[in-house]
N, C-alpha and C positions, 0 to 999 in steps of 0.2 A: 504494500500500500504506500502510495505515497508522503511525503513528510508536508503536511501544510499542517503550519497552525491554527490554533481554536479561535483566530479572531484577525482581525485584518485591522491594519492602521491607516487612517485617514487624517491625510493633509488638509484642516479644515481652515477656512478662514471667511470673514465676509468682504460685501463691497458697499459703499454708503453714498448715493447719488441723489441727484437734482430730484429725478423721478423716485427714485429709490436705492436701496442700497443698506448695507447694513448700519445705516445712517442715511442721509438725503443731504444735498450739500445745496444750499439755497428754499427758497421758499416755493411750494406747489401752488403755483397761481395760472396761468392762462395754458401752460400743457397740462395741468392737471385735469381740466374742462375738456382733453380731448380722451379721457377712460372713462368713458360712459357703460351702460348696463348691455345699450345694446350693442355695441362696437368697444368693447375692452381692450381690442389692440389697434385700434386705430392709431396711424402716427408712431408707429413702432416698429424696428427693423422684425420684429417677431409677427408682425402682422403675415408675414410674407412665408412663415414656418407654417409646414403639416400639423394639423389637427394628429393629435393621439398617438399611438406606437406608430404609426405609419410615419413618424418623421425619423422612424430608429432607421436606416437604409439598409437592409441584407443586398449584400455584393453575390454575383456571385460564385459559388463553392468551388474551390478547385483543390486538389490533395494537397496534406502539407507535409512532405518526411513518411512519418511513421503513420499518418490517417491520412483517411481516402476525405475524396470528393463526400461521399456519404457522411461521416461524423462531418466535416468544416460545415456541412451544412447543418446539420443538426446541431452542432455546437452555436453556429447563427442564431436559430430560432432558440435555445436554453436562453440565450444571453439577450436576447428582444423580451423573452417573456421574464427575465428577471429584471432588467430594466424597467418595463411598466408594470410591475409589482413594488418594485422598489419607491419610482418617483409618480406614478398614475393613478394608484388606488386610491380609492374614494376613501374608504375607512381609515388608513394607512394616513393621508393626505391629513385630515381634520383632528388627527391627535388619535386615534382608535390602535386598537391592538395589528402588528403590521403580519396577520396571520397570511395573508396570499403571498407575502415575501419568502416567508419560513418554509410554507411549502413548496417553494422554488431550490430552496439548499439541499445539499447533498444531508441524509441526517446526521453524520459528525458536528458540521458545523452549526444544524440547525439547533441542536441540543446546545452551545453552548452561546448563539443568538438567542437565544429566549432566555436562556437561563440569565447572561446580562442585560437582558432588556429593561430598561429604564430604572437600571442601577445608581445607586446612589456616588459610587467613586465613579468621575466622570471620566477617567482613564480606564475603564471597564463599560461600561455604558455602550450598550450597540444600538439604541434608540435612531446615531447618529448614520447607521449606514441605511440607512432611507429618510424618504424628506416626508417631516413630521409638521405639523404646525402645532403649536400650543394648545389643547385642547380649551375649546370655547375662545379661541384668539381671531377666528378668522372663517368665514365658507366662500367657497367658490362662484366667484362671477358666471353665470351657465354653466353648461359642462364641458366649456372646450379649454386643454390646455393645450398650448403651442410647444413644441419638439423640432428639432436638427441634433441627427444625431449622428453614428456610423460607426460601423464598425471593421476589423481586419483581422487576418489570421495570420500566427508567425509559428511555428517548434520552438519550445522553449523546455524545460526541462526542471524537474525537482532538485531536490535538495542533495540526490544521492544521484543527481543524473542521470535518472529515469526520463524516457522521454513524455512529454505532453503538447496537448495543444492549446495556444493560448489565444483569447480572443479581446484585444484591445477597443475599446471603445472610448469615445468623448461624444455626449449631450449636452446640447443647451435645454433645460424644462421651462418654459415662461407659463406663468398662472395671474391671471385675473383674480384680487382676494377685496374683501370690504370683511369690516366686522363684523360677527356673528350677529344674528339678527337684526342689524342694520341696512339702510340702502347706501349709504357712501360713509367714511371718503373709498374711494378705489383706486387698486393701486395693484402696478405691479410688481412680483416678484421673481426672479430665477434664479434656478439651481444650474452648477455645473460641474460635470462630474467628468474625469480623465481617468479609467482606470482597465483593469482586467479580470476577465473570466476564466478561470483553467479547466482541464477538461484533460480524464487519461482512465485508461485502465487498469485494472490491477493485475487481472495476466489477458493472454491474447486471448479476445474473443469475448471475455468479460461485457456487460455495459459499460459503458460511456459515463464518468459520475464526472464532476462539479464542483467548483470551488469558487466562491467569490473572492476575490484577492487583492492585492496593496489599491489603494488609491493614488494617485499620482496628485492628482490636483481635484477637491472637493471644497466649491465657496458656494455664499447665498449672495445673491444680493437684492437691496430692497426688504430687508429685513434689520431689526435691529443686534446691533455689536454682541451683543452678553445674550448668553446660553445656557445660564446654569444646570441644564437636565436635557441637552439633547433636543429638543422641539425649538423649530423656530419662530418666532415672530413677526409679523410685519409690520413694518416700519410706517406706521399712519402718518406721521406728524411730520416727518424729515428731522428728525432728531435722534436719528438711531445712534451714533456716534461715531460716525466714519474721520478719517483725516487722512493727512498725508495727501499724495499724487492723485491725477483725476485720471479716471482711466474709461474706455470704452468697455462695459458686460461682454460686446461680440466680439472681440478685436481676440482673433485667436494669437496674435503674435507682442499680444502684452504678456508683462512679468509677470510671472504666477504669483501669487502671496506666497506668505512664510505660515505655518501654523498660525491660528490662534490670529492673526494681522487683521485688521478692519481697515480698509480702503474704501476710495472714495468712486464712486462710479456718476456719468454725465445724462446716463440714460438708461430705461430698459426698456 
């Protein structure tokens, strides 16, 4: 069996922008009047993103190494449907127990995702490997959230240099949120996540199991700075408490944060 540990580390941090951000950097006055109930992404470069998991892109399948055409594809579709488990679910989304995710893990790791699930040491805590809102902090503008996402297949191998296959992905998630039983303010928020899915078996012929693996780069923004438990917040006010450099939420060729870092974002 292969050597993957019982929990995955994530590079987390936020972004704190005009529109949003794990902060707001300026005051929401006249683009604020362009997130209305019925057009939530008007006026936004996410306007232009697929509705739902169809903006996760499956390429297609070609062998890699040691798996055929048959697993890259099938490892495609694991890693689409754990993605919209991860960041899509309704229940999941609004603070609820993130059970469509747990049943997406291999059970090794699922047994010790629940088991930290919304742990009190926040160095243990796996609340944070999907996107949570605070319960009663926030519901969803309709039911559409905006997606760009993709994925690729590369041989990568364990710990003992076993072969496996790995399947790298980065999303943009953009969500329309107002407060929970309210009609405004509305606002948006995105997650972004850079990371990978592994995939091997344990002799030939075996199934195909699953791992959800490092995060490379995992920030919010339009949400506010502090996180004590995992769930995020949205940033109503623009006072979430971003600083520092202003930076583009889409711009794939900005700095990534550092841990823990709250920056400032110009738009989402």
């Amino acid at each position: 069996m292969s050597n993957h540990g019982v929990a995955r580390m994530i590079m987390a941090g936020c972004l704190a922008g005009a529109l949003t951000g794990c902060g707001v950097l300026g005051e929401l006055t006249a683009d604020q009047a362009v997130i209305t109930a019925s057009q939530p992404f008007r006026g936004s470069p996410a306007e232009k993103f697929t509705e739902g998991v169809d903006g996760i892109v499956v390429p297609e399948a070609r062998p890699v190494k040691h798996f055929s055409a048959r697993d890259v594809r099938s490892a495609f579709l694991t890693s689409r449907r754990m993605l919209r488990a991860a960041h899509l679910d309704g229940q999941t989304l609004l603070g609820g127990r993130p059970d469509a995710f747990a049943k997406q893990l291999d059970p090794q790791q699922r047994k010790d995702f629940l088991r930290n699930l919304d742990h009190k040491d926040q160095d243990k805590n796996s609340r944070a490997w999907v996107t949570s809102f605070a319960p009663g902090s926030a519901e969803l503008v309709g039911d559409v959230v905006k997606v760009q996402g993709k994925l690729a297949a590369e041989s990568g191998a364990d710990e003992d240099g076993r072969p496996e296959l790995w399947v790298n992905y980065e999303a943009r998630f953009v969500y329309a949120l107002r407060p929970a039983g309210k009609d405004s303010p509305i606002v948006r928020v995105m997650v972004f996540v850079k990371a990978r899915h592994e995939f091997w078996r344990d002799e030939p012929g075996a199934r195909l199991r699953n791992w959800d693996g490092e995060s490379t780069e995992f920030w919010s923004a339009g949400t506010e700075c502090d996180s004590p438990d995992g769930f995020l917040r949205p940033d109503y006010t623009g006072e979430g408490g971003g600083g520092g450099r202003v930076d583009d939420a889409y711009d794939d060729k900005a700095a990534p944060l550092k841990e823990g870092e709250c920056g400032t974002v110009d738009e989402i």
